[in-house]
C-alpha positions in Angstrom: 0.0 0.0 0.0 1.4 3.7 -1.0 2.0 6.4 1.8 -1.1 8.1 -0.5 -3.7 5.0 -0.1 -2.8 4.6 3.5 -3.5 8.0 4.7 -6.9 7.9 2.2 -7.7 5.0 4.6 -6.7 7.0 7.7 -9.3 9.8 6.6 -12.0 7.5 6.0 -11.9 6.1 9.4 -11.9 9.1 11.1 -15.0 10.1 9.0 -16.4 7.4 10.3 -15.9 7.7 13.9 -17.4 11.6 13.7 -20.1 9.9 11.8 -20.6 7.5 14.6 -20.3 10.0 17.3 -23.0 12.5 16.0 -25.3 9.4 14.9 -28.3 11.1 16.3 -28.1 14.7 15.9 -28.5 14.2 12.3 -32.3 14.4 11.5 -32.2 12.6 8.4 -29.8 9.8 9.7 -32.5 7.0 8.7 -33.0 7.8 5.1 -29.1 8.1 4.6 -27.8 5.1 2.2 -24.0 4.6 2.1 -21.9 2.0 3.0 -18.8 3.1 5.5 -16.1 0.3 5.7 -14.2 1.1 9.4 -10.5 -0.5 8.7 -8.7 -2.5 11.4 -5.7 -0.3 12.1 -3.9 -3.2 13.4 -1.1 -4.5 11.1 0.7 -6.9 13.6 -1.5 -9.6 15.3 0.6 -11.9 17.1 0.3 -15.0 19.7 2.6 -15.5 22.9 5.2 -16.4 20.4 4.2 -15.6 16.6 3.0 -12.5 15.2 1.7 -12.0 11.2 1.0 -9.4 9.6 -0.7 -8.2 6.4 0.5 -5.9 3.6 -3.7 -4.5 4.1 -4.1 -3.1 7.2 -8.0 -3.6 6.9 -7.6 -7.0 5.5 -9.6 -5.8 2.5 -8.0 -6.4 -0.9 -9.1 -5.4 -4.0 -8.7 -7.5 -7.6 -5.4 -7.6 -9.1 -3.6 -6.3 -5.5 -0.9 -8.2 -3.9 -1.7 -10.3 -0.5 1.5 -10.7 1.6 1.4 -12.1 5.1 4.4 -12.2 7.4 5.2 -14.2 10.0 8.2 -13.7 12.9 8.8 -16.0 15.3 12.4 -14.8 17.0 12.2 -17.0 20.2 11.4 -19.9 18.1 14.0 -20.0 15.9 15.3 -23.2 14.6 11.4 -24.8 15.2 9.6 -25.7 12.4 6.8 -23.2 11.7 3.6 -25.0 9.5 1.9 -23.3 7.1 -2.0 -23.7 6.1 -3.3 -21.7 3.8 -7.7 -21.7 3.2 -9.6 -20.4 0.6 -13.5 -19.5 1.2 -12.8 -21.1 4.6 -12.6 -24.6 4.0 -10.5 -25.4 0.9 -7.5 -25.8 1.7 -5.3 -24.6 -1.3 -1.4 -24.4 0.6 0.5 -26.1 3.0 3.7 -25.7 4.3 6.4 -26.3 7.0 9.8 -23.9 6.9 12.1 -23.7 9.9 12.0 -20.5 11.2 14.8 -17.8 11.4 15.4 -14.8 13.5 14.2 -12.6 10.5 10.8 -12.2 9.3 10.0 -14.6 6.8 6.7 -14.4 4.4 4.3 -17.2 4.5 1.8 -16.0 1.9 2.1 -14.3 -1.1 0.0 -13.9 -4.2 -2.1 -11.8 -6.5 -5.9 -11.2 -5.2 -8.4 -12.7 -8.0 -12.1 -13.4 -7.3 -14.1 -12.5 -4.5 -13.5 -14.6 -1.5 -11.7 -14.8 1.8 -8.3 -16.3 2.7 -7.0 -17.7 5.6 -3.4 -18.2 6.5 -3.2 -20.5 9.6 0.6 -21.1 11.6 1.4 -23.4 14.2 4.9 -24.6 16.1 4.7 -26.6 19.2 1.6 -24.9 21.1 1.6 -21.9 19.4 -0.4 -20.7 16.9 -1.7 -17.7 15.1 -4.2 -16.7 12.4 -5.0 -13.8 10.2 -7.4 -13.4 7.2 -8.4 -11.5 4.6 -11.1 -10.6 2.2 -10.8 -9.9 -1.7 -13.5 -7.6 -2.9 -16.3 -8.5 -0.2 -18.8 -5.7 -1.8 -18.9 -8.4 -5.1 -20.2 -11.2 -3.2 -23.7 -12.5 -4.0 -25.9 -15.1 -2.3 -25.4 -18.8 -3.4 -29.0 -19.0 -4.5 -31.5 -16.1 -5.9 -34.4 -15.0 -4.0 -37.9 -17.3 -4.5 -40.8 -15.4 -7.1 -43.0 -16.1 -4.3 -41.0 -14.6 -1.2 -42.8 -11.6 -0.6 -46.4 -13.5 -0.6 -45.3 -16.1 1.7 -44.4 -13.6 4.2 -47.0 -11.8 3.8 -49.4 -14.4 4.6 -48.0 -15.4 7.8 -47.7 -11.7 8.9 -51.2 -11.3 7.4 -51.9 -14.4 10.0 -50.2 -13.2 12.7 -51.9 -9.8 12.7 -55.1 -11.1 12.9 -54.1 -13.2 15.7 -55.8 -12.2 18.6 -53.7 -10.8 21.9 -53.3 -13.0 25.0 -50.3 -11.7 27.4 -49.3 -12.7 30.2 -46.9 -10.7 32.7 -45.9 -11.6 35.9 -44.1 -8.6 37.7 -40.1 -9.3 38.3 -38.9 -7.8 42.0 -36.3 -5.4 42.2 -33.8 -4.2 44.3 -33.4 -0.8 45.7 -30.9 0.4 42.6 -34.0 -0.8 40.7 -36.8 2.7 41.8 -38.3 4.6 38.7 -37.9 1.4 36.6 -40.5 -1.8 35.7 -39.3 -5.3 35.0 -42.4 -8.0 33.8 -41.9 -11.7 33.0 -43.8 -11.7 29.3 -45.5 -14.3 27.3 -46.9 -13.7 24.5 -49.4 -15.7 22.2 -47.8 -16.8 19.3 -48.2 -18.7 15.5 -47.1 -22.3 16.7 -45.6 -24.0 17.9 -44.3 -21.5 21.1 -45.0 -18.2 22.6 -42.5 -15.7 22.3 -41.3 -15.1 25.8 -38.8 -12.6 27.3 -38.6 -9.8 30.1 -39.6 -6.2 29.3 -38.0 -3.7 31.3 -38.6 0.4 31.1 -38.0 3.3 33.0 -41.6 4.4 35.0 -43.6 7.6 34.0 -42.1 8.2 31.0 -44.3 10.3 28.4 -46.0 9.1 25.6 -43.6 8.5 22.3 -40.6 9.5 23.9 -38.5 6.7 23.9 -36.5 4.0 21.7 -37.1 0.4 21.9 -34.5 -2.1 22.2 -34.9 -5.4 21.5 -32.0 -7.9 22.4 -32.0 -11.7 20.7 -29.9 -14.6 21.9 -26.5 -16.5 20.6 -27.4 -20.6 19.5 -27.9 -23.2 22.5 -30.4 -24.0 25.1 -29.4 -24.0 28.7 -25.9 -21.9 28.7 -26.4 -18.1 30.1 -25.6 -17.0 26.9 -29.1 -18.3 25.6 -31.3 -17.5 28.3 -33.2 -14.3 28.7 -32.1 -12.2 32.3 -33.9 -9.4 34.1 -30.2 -7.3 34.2 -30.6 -7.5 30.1 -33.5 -5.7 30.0 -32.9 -3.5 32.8 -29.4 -2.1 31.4 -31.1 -0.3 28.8 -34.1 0.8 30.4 -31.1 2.5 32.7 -30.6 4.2 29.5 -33.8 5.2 28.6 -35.0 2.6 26.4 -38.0 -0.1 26.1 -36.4 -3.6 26.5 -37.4 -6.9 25.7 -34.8 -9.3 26.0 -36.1 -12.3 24.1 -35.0 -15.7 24.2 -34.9 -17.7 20.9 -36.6 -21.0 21.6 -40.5 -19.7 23.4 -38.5 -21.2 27.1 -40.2 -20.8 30.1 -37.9 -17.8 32.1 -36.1 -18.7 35.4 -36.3 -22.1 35.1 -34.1 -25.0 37.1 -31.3 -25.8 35.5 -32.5 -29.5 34.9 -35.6 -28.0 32.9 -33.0 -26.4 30.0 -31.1 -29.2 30.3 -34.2 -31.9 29.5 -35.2 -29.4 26.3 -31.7 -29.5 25.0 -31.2 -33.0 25.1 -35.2 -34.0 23.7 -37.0 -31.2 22.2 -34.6 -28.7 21.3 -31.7 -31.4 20.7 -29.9 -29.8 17.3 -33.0 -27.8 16.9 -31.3 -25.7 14.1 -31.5 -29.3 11.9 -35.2 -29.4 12.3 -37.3 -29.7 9.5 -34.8 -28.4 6.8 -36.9 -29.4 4.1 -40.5 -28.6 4.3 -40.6 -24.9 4.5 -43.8 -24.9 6.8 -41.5 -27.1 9.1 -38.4 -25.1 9.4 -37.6 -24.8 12.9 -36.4 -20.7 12.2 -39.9 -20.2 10.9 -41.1 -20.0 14.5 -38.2 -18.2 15.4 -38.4 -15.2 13.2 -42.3 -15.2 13.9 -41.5 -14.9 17.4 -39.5 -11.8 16.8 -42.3 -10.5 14.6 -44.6 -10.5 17.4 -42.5 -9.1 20.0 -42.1 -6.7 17.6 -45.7 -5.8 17.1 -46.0 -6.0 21.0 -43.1 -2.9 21.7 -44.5 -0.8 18.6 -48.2 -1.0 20.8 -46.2 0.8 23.6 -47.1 4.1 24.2 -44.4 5.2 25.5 -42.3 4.1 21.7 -41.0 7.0 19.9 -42.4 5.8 16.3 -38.9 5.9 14.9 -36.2 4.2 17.1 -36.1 0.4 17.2 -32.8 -0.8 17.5 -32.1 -5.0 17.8 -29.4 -6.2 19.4 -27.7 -9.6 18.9 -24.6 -12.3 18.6 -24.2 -14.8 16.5 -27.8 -16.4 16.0 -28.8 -13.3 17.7 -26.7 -11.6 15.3 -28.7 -13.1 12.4 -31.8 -12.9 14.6 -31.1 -8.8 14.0 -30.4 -9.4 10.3 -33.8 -10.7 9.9 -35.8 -8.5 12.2 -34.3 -5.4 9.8 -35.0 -7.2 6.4 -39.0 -8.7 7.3 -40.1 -5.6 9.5 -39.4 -1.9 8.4 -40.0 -0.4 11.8 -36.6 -2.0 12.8 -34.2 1.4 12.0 -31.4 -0.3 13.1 -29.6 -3.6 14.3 -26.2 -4.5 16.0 -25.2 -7.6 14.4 -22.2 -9.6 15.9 -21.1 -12.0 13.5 -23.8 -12.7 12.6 -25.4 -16.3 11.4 -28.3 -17.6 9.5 -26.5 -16.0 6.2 -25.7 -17.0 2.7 -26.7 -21.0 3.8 -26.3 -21.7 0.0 -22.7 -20.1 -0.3 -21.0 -23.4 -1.4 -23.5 -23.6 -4.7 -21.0 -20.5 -5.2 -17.8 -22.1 -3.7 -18.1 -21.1 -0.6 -18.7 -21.9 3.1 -22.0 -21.3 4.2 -23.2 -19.1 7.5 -24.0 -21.3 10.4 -25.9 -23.5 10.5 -24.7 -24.7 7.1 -27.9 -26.4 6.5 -27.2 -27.1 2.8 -24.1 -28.9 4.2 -26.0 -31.6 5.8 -27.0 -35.2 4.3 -30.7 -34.0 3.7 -32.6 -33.9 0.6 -30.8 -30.9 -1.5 -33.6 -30.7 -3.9 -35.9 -30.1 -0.9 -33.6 -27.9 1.0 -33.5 -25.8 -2.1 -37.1 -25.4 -1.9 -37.5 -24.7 1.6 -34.7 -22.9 3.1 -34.0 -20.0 0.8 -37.1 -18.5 2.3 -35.6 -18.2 6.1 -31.9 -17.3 4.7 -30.9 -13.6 6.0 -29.1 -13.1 2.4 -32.9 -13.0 0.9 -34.6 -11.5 3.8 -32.4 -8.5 3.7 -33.2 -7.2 0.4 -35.7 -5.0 0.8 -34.2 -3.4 4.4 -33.3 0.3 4.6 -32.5 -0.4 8.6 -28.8 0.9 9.6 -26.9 -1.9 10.2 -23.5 -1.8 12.3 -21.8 -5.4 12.3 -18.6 -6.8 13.3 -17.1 -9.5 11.2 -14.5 -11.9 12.2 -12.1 -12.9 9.2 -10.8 -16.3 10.5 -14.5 -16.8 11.7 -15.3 -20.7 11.0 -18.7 -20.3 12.4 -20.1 -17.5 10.3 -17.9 -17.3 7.5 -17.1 -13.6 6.5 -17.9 -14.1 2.8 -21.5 -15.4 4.4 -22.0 -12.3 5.9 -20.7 -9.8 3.1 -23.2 -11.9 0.4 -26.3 -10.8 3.2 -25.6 -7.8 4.6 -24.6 -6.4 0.5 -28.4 -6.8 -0.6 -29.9 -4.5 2.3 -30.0 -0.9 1.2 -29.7 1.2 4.2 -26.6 2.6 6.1 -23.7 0.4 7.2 -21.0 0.4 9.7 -18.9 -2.9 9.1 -16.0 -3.5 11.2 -13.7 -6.4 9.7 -11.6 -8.0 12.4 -8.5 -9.9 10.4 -8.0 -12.1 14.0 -11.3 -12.4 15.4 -12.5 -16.3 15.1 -16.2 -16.4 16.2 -15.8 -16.5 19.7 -14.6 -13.0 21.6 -11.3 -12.4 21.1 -9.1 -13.6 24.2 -5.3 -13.6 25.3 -2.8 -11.1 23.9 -5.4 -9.4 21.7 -8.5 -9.2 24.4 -7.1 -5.5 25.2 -7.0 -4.7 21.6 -10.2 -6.0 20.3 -11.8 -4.0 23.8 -10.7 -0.8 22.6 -10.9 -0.9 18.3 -14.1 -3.0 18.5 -15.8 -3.4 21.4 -15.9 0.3 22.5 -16.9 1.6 19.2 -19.5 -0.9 19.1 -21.3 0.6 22.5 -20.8 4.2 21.4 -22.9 3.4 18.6 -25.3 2.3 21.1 -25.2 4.7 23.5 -25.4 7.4 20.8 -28.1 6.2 19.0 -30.2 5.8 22.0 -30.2 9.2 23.1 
């Protein structure tokens, strides 16, 4: 990269932070249409022992540019350092071994072609380190094309749930002291089979009518772990910040339940639920899902206190997706905070590459069926119609939610983007020597955006 393209890149990025930083004040912020790359400005990622880098600081490469990765290794010298080298996540198109020096040596070098990602992977002894890359993301396309009839079966089931009478229960959740001015209510409510949607819904007390934003905040993949369940403190931590919450779980559970009552649903009911009826589109276990999050949806807009404008969802992973979908089938949703996000591109490898989790079309079930079925639950469809801003995070050596999975979903919604491309981040929060790191260029930005647009 030339002095010139690097401080191009430098400016960009600090556009984008002041853009970030005055979110709100900008009245027309939610008809705005532009897509804002934020580059990592870290060129050396490094284990205990290893460190790479990348002739990109962003880990975005355009056609025709030169990829060259790096790898030093001083305190292992004389160790044999191997080399693995992916393409589109899972093809493995180098490998290597070379005995490393005191010097920096390069592991991987070659011209950028079509768009895809790479992956260089390094290991000696226990040590290892990975970086990635992405050639011309904004080209990426979804593995299959969008059904004729998708807009009319949506329509019908939102055309069913609407006409689905009300019945909600709410059962009022104690507080502490710290808790005064705010309400907290165990909610279930009716939905389209085969659960209700359940959650808690938290808000600040006596606030006027259409003064506030609604938050809605979705769940990663799994059952019984913390991480899937839905928690009073959730809810409560942005009704602290003047919001409408609803933390939903994904799955219609029963809240504050024993342990052995997640544990029973996730080895018999909800066992691999994500598999479930992957060929019969009235059977696919999202299908209930994303109809949950439809009516929760309809349930905050009925709030009197909503602002009629601000409805941000929140969410990780299948949360993450979750968000992506929220934005594409409901317009009310002006924004989302998707966390590498899943439930994208599931038919990337018709196109060569890995698909977003759960990689249905991976499976042993019928492909002819799947192809009928699942395109009509697939984030990379739902999305193209959305004018919701979208903020995401994207891990490059991600092998969970592939990057190339995300970049084919989030490239068909129309609206705003912030997209922050991590070149170490797997799927999992980044830990060890680059925690600190990730905290400050990621993490923190990530909340600011939050905490901006909610006020």
């Amino acid at each position: 990269m030339t002095t010139k393209e690097h401080k191009v890149k430098l400016r960009a990025t600090q556009r984008g932070n002041e853009t970030i930083k005055t979110l709100e004040m900008k009245k027309n912020i939610l008809s705005s249409i532009f897509t804002l790359i934020i580059a990592c400005l870290s060129l050396v990622i490094q284990s205990q022992d290893i460190t790479l880098s990348q002739s990109s600081k962003s880990g975005i490469y355009r056609k025709g540019q030169k990829i060259i990765v790096k790898a030093l290794a001083e305190n292992l010298a004389g160790d044999t350092l191997r080399i693995k080298v992916f393409k589109n996540n899972n093809q493995l198109i180098n490998q290597k071994s070379v005995i490393i020096g005191k010097d920096s040596l390069i592991v991987y070098e070659e011209t950028s072609g079509k768009p895809g990602s790479i992956i260089v992977e390094t290991k000696t002894g226990k040590e290892n380190a990975s970086l990635g890359m992405l050639v011309d993301p904004e080209q990426l396309k979804p593995g299959t094309r969008c059904p004729k009839d998708f807009d009319h079966f949506w329509n019908n089931l939102k055309k069913s749930l609407n006409t689905l009478p009300w019945e909600i229960k709410k059962a009022v959740v104690l507080g502490t002291e710290s808790d005064k001015g705010y309400s907290c209510e165990d909610i279930e409510i009716n939905c389209l089979g085969p659960k209700p949607a359940r959650g808690y819904f938290a808000k600040p007390e006596n606030a006027a009518p259409k003064s506030l934003p609604v938050v809605l905040l979705v769940h990663a993949a799994g059952v019984k772990g913390s991480w899937c369940r839905s928690e009073p403190m959730n809810a409560m931590k942005y009704a602290r910040m003047g919001a409408l919450c609803f933390d939903l779980n994904a799955h219609g559970m029963l809240n504050d339940q024993p342990d052995d009552y997640y544990s029973d649903l996730e080895n018999g009911e909800l066992k691999t639920y994500w598999l479930q009826g992957l060929t019969k589109k009235d059977k696919v276990y999202f299908r209930g899902m994303y109809l949950r999050l439809l009516r929760t949806i309809d349930f905050l807009t009925r709030q009197p206190e909503w602002d009629g404008k601000r409805l941000l969802v929140i969410g990780e992973s299948q949360g993450g997706g979750q968000a992506l979908v929220a934005a594409g089938l409901d317009n009310r949703v002006s924004a989302v905070v998707a966390i590498v996000p899943a439930m994208c591109d599931w038919f990337g490898s018709l196109n060569g590459r890995m698909g977003g989790w759960p990689q249905p079309f991976e499976t042993d079930a019928s492909k002819k069926e799947m192809l009928k079925a699942l395109p009509y639950f697939d984030a990379a469809n739902i999305l193209k119609d959305s004018k919701a801003i979208i903020f995401t995070e994207i891990g490059l050596i991600d092998m969970t939610c592939p990057s190339t999975s995300v970049y084919a979903a989030i490239n068909q919604a129309k609206g705003q983007k912030f997209i922050y491309v991590v070149p170490y981040r797997p799927h999992h929060q980044v830990e060890g020597t680059l925690a600190k790191k990730w905290l400050e260029d990621f993490y923190k930005p990530r909340e600011l955006f939050i905490s901006n647009y909610l006020k």
